[in-house]
N, CA and C atoms as a LAMMPS dump frame, in Angstrom:
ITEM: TIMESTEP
0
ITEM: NUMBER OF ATOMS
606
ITEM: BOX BOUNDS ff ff ff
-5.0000000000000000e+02 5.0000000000000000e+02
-5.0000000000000000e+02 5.0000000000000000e+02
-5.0000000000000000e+02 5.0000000000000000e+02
ITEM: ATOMS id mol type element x y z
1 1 1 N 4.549 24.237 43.138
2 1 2 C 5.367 25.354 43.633
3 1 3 C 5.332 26.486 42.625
4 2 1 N 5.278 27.379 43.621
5 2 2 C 4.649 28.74 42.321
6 2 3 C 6.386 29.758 42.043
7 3 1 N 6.378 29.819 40.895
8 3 2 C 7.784 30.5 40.869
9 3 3 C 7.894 32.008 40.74
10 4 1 N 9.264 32.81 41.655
11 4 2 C 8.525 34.137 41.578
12 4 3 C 9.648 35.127 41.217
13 5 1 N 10.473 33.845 40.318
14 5 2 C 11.525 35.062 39.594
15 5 3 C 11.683 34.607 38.09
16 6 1 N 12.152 35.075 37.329
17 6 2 C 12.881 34.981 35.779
18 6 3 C 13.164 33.628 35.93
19 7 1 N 13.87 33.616 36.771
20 7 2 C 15.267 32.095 37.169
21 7 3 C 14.633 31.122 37.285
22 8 1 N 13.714 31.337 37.857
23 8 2 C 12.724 30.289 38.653
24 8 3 C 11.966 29.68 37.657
25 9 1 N 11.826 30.687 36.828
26 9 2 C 10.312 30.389 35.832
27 9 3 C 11.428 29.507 34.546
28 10 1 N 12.467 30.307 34.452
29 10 2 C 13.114 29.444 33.197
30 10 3 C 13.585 28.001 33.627
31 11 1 N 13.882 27.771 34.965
32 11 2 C 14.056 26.516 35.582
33 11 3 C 13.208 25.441 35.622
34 12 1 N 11.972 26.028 35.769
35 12 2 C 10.613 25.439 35.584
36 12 3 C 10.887 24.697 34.164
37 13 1 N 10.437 25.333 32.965
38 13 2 C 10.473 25.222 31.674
39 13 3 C 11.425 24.074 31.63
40 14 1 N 12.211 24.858 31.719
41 14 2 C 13.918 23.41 31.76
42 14 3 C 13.027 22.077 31.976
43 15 1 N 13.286 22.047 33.525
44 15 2 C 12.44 20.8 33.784
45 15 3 C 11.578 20.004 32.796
46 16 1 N 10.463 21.028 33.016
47 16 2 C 9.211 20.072 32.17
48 16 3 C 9.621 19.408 30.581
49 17 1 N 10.861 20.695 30.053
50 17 2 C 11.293 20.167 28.759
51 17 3 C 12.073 18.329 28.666
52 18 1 N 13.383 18.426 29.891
53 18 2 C 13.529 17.5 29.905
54 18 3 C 13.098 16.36 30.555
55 19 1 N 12.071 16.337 30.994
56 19 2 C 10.693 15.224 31.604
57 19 3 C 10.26 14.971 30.426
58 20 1 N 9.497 15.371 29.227
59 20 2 C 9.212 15.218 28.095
60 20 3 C 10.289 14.785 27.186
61 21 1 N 11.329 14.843 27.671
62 21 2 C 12.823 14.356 26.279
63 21 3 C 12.613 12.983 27.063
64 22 1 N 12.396 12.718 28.585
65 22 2 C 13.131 11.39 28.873
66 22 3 C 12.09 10.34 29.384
67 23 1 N 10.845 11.01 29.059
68 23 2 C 9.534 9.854 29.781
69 23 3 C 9.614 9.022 28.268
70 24 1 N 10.237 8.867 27.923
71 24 2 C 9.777 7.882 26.548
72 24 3 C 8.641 8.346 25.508
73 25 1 N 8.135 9.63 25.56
74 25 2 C 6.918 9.774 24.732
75 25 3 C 7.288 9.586 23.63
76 26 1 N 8.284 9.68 22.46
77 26 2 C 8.732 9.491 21.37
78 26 3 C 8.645 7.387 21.222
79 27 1 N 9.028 6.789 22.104
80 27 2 C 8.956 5.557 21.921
81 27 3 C 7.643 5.082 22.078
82 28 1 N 6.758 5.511 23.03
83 28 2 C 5.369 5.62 22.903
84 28 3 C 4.341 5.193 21.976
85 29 1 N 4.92 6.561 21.072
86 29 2 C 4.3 6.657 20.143
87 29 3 C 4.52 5.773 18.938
88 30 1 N 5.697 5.087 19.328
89 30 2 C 6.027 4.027 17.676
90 30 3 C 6.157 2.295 18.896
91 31 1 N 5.088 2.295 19.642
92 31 2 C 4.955 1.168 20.768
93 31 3 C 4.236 0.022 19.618
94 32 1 N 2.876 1.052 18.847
95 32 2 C 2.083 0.359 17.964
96 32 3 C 2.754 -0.32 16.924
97 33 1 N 4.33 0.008 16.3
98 33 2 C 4.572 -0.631 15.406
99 33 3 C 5.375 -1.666 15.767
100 34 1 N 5.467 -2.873 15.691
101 34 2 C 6.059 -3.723 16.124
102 34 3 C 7.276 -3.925 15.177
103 35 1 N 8.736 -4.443 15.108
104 35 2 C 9.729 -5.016 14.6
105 35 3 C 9.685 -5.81 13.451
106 36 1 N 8.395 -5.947 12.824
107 36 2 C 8.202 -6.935 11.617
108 36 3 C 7.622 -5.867 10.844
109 37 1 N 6.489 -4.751 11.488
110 37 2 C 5.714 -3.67 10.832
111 37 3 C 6.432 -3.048 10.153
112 38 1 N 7.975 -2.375 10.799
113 38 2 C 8.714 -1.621 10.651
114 38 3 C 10.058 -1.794 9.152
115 39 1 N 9.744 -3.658 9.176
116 39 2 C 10.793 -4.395 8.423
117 39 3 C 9.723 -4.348 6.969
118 40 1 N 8.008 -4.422 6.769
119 40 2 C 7.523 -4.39 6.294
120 40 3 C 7.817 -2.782 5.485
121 41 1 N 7.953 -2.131 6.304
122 41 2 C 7.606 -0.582 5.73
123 41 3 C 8.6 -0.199 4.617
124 42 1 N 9.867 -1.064 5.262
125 42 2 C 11.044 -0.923 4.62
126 42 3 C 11.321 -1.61 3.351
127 43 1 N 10.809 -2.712 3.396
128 43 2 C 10.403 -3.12 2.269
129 43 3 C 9.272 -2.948 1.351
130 44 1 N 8.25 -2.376 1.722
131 44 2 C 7.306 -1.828 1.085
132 44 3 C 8.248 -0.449 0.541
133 45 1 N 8.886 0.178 0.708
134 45 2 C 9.371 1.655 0.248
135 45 3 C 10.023 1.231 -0.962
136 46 1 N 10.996 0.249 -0.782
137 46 2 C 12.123 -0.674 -1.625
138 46 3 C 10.798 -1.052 -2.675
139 47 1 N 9.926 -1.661 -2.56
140 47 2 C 9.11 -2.022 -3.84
141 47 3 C 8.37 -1.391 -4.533
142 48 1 N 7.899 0.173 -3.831
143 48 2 C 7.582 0.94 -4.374
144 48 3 C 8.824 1.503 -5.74
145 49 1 N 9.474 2.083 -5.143
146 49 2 C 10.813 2.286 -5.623
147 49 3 C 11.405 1.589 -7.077
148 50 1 N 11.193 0.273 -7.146
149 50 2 C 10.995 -0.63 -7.961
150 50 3 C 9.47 -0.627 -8.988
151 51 1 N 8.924 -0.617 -8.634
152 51 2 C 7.731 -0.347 -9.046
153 51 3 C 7.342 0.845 -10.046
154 52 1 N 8.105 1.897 -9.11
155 52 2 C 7.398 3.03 -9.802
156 52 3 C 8.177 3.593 -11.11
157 53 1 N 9.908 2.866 -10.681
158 53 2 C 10.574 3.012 -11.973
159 53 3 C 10.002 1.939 -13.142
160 54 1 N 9.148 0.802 -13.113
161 54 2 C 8.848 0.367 -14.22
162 54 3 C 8.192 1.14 -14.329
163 55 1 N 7.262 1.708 -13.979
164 55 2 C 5.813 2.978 -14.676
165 55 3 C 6.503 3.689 -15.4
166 56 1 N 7.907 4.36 -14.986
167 56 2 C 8.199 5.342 -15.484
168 56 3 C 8.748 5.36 -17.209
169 57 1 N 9.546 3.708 -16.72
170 57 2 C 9.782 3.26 -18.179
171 57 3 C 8.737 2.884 -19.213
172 58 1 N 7.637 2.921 -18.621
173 58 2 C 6.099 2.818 -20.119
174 58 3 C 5.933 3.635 -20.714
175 59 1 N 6.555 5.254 -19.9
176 59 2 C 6.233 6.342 -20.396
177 59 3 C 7.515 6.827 -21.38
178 60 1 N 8.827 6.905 -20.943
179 60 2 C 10.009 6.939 -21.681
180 60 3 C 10.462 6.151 -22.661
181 61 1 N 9.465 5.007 -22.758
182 61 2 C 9.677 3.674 -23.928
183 61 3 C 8.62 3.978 -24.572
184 62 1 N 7.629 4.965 -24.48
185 62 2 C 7.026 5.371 -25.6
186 62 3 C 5.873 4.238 -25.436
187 63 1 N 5.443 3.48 -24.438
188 63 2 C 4.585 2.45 -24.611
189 63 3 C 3.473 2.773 -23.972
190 64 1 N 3.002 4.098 -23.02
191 64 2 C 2.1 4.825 -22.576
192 64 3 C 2.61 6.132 -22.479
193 65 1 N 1.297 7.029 -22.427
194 65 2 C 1.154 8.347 -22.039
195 65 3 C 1.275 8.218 -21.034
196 66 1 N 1.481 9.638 -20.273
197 66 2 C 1.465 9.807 -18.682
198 66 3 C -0.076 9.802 -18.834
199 67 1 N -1.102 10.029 -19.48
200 67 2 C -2.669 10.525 -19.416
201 67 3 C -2.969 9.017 -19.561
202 68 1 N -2.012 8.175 -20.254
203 68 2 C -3.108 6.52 -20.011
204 68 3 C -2.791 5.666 -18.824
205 69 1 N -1.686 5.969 -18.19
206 69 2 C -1.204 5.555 -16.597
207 69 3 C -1.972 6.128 -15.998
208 70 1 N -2.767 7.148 -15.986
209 70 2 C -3.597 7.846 -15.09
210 70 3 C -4.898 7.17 -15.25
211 71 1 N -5.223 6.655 -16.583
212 71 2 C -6.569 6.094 -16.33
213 71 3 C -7.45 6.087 -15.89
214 72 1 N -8.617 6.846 -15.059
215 72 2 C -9.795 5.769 -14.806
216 72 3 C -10.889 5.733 -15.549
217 73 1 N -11.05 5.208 -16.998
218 73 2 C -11.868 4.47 -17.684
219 73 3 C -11.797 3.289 -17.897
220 74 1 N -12.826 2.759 -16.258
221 74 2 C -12.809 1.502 -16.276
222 74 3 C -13.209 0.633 -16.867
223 75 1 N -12.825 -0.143 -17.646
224 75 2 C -13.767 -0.82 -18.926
225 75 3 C -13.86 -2.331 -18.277
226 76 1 N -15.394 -2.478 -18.004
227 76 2 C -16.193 -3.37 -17.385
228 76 3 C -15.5 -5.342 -17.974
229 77 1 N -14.815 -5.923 -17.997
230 77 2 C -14.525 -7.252 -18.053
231 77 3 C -16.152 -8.473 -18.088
232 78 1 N -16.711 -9.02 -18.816
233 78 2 C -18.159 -9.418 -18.849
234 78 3 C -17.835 -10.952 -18.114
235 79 1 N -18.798 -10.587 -17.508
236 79 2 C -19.279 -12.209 -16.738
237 79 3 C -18.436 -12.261 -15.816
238 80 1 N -17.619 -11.763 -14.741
239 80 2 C -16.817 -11.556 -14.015
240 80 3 C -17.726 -11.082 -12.608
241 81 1 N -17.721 -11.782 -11.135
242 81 2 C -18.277 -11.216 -10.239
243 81 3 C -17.536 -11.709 -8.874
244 82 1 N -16.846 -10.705 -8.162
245 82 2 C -17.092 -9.384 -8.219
246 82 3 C -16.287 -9.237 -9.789
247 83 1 N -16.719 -7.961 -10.121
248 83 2 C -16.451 -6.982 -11.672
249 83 3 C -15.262 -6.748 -11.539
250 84 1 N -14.755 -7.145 -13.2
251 84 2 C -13.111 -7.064 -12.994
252 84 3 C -13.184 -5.888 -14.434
253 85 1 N -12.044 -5.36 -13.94
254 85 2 C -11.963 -4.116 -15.178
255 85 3 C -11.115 -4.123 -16.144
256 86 1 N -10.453 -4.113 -17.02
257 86 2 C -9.249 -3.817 -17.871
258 86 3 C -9.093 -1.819 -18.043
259 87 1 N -8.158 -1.735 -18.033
260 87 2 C -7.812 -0.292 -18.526
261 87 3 C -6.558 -0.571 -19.482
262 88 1 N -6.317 1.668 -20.157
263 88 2 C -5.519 1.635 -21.112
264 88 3 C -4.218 0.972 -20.659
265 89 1 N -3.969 0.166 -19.494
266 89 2 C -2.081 0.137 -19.303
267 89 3 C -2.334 -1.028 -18.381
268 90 1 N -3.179 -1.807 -17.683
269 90 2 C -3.505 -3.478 -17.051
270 90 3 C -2.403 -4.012 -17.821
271 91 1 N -2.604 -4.056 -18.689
272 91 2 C -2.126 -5.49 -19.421
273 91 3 C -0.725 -5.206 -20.006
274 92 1 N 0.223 -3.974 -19.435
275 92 2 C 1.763 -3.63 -19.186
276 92 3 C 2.161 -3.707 -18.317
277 93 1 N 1.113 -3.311 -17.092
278 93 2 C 1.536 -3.833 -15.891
279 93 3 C 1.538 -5.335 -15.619
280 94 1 N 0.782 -5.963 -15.885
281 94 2 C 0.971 -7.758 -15.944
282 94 3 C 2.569 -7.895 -16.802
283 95 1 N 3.055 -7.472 -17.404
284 95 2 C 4.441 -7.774 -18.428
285 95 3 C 5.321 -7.211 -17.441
286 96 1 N 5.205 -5.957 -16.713
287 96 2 C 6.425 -5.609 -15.964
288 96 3 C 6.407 -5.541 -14.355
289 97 1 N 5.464 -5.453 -13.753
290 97 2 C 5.66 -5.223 -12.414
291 97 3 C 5.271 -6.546 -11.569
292 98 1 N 4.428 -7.378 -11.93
293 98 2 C 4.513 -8.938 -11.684
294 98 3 C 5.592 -9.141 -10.738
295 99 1 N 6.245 -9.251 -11.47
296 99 2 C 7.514 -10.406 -11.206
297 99 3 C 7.983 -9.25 -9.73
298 100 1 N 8.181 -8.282 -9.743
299 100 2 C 8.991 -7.44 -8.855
300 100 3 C 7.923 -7.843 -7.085
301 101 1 N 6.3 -7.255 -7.942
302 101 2 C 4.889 -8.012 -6.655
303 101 3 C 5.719 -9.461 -6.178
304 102 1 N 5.445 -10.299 -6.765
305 102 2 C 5.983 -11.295 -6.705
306 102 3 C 7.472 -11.882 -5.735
307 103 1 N 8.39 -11.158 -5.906
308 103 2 C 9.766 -11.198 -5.463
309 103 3 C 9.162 -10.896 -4.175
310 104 1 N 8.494 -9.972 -3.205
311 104 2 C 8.36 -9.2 -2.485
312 104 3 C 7.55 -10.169 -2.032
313 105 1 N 6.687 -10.83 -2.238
314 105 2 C 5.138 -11.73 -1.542
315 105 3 C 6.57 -12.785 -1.316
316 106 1 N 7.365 -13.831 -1.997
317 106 2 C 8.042 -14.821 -1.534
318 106 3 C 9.035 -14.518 -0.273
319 107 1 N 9.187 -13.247 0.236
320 107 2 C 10.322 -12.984 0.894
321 107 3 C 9.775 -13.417 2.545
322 108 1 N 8.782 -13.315 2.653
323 108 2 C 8.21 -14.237 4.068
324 108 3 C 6.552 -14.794 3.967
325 109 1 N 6.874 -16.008 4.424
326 109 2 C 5.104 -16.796 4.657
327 109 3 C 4.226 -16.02 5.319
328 110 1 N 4.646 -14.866 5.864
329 110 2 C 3.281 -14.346 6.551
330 110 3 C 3.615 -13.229 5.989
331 111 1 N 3.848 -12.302 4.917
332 111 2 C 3.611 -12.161 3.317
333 111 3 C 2.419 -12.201 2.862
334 112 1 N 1.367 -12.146 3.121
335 112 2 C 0.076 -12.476 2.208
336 112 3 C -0.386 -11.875 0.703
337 113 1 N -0.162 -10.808 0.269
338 113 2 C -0.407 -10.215 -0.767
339 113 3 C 0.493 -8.661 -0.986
340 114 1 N 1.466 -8.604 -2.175
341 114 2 C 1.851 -7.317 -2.713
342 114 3 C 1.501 -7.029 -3.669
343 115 1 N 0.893 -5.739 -3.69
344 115 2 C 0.062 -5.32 -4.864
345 115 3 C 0.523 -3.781 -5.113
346 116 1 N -0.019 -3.06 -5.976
347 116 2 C -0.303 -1.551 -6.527
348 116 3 C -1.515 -1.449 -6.819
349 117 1 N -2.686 -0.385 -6.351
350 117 2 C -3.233 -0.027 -6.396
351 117 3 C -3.433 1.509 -7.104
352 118 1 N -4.714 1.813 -8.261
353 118 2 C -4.821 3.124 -7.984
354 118 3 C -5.373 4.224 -7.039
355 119 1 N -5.357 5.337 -7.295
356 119 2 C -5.948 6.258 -6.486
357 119 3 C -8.015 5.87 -5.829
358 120 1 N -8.167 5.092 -6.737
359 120 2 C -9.516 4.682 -6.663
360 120 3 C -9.863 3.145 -5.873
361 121 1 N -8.283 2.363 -5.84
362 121 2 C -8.221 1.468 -5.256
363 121 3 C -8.395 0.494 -6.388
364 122 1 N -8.284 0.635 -7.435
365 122 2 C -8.687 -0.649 -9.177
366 122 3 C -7.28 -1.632 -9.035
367 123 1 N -6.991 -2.685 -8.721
368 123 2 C -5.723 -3.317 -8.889
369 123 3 C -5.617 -4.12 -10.034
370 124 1 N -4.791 -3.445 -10.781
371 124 2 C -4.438 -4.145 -12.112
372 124 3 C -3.432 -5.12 -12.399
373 125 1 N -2.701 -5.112 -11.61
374 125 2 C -1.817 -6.772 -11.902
375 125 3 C -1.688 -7.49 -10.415
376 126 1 N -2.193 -8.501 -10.033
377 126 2 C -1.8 -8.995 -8.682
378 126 3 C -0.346 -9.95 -8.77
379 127 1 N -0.585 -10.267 -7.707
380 127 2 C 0.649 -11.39 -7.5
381 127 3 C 0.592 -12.833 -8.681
382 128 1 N 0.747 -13.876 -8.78
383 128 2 C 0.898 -14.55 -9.712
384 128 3 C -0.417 -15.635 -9.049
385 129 1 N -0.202 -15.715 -7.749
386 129 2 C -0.51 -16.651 -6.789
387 129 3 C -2.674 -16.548 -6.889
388 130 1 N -2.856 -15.258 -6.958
389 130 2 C -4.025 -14.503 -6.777
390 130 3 C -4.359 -13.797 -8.396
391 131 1 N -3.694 -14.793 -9.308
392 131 2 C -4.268 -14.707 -10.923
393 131 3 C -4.469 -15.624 -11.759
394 132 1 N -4.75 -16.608 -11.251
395 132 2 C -5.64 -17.669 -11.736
396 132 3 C -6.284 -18.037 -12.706
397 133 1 N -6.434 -18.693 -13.637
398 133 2 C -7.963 -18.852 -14.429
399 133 3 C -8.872 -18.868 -13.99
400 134 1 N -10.093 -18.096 -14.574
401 134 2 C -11.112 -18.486 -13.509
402 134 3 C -11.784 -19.36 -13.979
403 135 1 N -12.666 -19.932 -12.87
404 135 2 C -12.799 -21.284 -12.842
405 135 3 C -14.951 -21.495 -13.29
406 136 1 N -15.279 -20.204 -13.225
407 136 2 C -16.746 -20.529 -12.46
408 136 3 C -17.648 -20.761 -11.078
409 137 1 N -16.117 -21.09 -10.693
410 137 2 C -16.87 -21.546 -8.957
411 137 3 C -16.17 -20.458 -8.039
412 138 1 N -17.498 -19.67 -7.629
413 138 2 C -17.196 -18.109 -6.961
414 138 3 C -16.315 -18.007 -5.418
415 139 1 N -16.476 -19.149 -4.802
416 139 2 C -15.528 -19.324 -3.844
417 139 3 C -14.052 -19.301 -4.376
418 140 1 N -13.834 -20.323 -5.199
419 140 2 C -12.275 -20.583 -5.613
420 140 3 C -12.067 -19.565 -6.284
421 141 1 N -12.831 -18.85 -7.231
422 141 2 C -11.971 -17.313 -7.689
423 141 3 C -12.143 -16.518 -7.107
424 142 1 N -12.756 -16.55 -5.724
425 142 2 C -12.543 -15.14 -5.507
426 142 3 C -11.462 -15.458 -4.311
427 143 1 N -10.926 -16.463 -4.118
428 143 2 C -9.407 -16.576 -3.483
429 143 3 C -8.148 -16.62 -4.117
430 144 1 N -8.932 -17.09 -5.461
431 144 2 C -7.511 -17.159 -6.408
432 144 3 C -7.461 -16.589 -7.549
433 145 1 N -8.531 -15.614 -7.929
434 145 2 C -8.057 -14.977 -8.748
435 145 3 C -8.653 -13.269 -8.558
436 146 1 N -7.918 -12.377 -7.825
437 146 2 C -8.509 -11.806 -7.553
438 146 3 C -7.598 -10.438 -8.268
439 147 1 N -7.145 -10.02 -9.528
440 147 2 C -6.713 -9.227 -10.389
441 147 3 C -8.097 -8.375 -11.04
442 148 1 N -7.36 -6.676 -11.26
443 148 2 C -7.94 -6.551 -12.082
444 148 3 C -9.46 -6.025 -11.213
445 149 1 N -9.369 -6.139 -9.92
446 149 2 C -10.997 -5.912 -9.355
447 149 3 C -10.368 -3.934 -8.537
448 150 1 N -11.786 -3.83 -8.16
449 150 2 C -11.698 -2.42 -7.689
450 150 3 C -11.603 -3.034 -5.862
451 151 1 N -10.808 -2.308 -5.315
452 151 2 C -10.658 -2.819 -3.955
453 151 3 C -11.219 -1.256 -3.116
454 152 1 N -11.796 -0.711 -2.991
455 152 2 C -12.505 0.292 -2.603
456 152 3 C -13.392 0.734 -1.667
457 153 1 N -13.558 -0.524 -0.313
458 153 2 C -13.663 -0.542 0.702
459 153 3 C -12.982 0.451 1.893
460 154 1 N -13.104 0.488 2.497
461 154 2 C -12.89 1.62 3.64
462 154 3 C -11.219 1.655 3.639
463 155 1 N -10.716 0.43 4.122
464 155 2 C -9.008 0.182 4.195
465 155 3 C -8.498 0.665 3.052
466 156 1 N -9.189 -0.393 2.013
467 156 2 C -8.622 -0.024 0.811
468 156 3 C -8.684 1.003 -0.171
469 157 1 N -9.575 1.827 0.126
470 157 2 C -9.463 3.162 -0.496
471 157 3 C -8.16 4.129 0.258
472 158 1 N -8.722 3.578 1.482
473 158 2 C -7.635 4.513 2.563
474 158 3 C -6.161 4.03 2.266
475 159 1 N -5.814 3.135 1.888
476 159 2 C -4.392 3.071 1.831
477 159 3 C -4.456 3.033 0.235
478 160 1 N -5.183 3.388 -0.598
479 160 2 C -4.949 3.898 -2.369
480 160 3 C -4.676 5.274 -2.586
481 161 1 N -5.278 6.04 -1.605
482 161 2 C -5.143 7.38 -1.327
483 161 3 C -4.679 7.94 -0.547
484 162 1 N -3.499 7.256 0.249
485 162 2 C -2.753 7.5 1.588
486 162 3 C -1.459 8.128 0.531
487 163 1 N -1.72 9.547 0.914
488 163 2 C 0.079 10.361 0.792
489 163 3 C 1.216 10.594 1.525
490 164 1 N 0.577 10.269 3.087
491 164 2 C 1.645 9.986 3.799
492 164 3 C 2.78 9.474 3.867
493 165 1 N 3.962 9.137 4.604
494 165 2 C 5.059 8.507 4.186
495 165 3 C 5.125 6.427 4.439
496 166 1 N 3.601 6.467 4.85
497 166 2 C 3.255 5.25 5.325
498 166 3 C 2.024 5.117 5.895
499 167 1 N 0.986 3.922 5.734
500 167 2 C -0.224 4.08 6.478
501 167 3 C 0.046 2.393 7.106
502 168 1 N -0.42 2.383 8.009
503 168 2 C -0.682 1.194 8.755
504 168 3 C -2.128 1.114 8.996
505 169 1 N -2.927 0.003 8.946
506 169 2 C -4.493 -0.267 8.669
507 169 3 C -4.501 -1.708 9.294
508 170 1 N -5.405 -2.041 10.051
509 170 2 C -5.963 -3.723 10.143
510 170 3 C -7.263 -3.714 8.6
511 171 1 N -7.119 -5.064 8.317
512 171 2 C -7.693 -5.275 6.87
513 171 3 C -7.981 -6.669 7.261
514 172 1 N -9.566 -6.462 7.213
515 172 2 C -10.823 -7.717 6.91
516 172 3 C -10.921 -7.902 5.764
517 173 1 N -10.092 -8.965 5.043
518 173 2 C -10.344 -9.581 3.886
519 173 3 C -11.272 -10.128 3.411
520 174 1 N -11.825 -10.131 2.506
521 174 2 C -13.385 -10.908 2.06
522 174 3 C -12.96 -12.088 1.698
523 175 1 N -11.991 -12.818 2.03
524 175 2 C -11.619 -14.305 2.038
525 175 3 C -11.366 -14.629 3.502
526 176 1 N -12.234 -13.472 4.404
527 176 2 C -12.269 -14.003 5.787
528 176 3 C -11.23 -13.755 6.61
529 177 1 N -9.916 -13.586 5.939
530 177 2 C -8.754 -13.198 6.9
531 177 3 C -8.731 -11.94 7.084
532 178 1 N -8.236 -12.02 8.427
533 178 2 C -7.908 -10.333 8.865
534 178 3 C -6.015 -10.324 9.184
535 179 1 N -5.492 -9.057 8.788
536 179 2 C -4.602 -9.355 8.838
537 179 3 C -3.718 -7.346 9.075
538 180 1 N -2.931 -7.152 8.635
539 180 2 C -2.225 -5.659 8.788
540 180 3 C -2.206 -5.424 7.111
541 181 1 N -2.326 -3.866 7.181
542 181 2 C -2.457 -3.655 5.726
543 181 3 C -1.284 -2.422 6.237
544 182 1 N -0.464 -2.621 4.862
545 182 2 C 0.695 -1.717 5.063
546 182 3 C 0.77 -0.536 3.789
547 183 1 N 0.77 0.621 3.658
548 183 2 C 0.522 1.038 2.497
549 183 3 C 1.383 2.229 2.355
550 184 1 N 2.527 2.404 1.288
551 184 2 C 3.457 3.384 0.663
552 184 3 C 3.094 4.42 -0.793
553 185 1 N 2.708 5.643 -0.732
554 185 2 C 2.444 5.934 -2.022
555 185 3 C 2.79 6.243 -2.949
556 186 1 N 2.777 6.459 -4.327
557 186 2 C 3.504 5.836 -5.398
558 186 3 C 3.144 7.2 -6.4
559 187 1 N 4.149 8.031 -6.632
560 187 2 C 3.813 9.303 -7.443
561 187 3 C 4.857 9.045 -8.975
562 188 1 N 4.086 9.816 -10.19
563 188 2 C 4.445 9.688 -11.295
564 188 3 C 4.962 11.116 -11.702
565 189 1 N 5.845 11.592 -11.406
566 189 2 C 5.937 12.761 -12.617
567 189 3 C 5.529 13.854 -11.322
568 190 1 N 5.672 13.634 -10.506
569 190 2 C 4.892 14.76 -9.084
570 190 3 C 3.599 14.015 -8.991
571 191 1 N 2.954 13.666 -9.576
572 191 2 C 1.553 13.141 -9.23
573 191 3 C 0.862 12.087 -8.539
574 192 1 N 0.353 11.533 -7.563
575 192 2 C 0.131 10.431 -6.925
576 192 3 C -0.804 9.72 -8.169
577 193 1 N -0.207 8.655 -7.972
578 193 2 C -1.101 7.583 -8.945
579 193 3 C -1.463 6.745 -7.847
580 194 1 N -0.954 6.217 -7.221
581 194 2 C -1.905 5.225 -5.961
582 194 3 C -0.72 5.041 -5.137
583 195 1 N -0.854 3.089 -4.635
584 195 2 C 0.057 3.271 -3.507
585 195 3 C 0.144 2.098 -3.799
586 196 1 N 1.555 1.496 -3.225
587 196 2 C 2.142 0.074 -2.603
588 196 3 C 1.094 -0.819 -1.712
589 197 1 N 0.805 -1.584 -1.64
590 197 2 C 0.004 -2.283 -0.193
591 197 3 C 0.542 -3.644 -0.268
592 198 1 N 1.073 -3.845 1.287
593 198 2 C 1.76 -4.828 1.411
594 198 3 C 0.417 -5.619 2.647
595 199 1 N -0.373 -7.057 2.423
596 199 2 C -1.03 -7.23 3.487
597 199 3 C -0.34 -8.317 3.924
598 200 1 N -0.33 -8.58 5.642
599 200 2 C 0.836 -9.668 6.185
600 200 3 C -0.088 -9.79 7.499
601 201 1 N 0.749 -10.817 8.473
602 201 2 C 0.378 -11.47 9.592
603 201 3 C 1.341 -11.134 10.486
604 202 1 N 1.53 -10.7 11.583
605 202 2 C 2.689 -10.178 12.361
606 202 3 C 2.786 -11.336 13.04
């Protein structure tokens, strides 16, 4: 119906506005996140949060620069495959943010891995579960000890470098599982240093 006054035409508008407030397109659009995704996110923010205040305390305790948290001089770890790296501040993050990864992986079985990543995707302290001795035998470490490696694959770059307020990703694990990759990012001082990644099973 063609409209052929002011009245008509602003009536129009009306309409179509509230057809668009009440077809659900807003719920629509958050159809993809399911009730566990959403409980994930929330707790991924909470561990960031946690997280990023230990960083902050390496720098105010005088135990890093903001320039050695930034890091990337990756210094090669020998006989290690895949290649595991050490940098200037790995081995502060193993002393403080552990335990917090940790708290966060026990809070549900389908939980699979909480980590921090940098901007490059290098993960320097994993969970406790996924830091292992290694053993020699390339199957069993590379399920159980998987610290310390560059994760820099398509997902995982994408959620190391995700500034958004959240990324949601499916993630093919090279231990064969596929699973949801959840990822929050993690700024120092204004600066993105990497991100949260929470991977789970819905």
């Amino acid at each position: 119906m063609k409209c052929s006054n002011h009245f008509c035409r602003r009536a129009c508008i009306l309409f179509v506005v509230l057809l668009l407030l009440n077809c659900g397109l807003p719920a629509m659009a958050q159809e993809k996140y399911t009730a566990f995704d959403l409980k994930i996110r929330e707790r991924a923010m909470a561990c960031r949060d946690q997280v990023t205040a230990e960083l902050k305390k390496l720098i105010t305790g005088n135990k890093l620069t903001l320039a050695q948290l930034f890091d990337t001089f990756y210094i090669p770890i020998p006989d290690t495959d895949p290649q595991k790296y050490h940098t200037q501040y790995d081995r502060y993050t193993d002393e403080t943010i552990r335990i917090i990864l940790d708290k966060y992986l026990a809070q549900d079985d389908r939980i699979k891995f909480v980590v921090a990543v940098d901007r490059n995707g290098y993960l320097p302290t994993h969970n406790s579960k996924y830091s292992k001795p290694l053993t020699g035998n390339g199957d069993y470490d590379t399920k159980n000890n998987r610290t310390k490696r560059m994760f820099n694959d398509r997902t995982g770059l994408a959620a190391a470098r995700n500034e958004k307020p959240f990324l949601l990703q499916s993630y093919s694990r090279d231990t064969g599982e596929v699973m949801m990759d959840l990822s929050v990012p993690i700024h120092i001082e204004g600066k993105h240093w990497g991100s949260i990644r929470f991977g789970y099973q819905r």
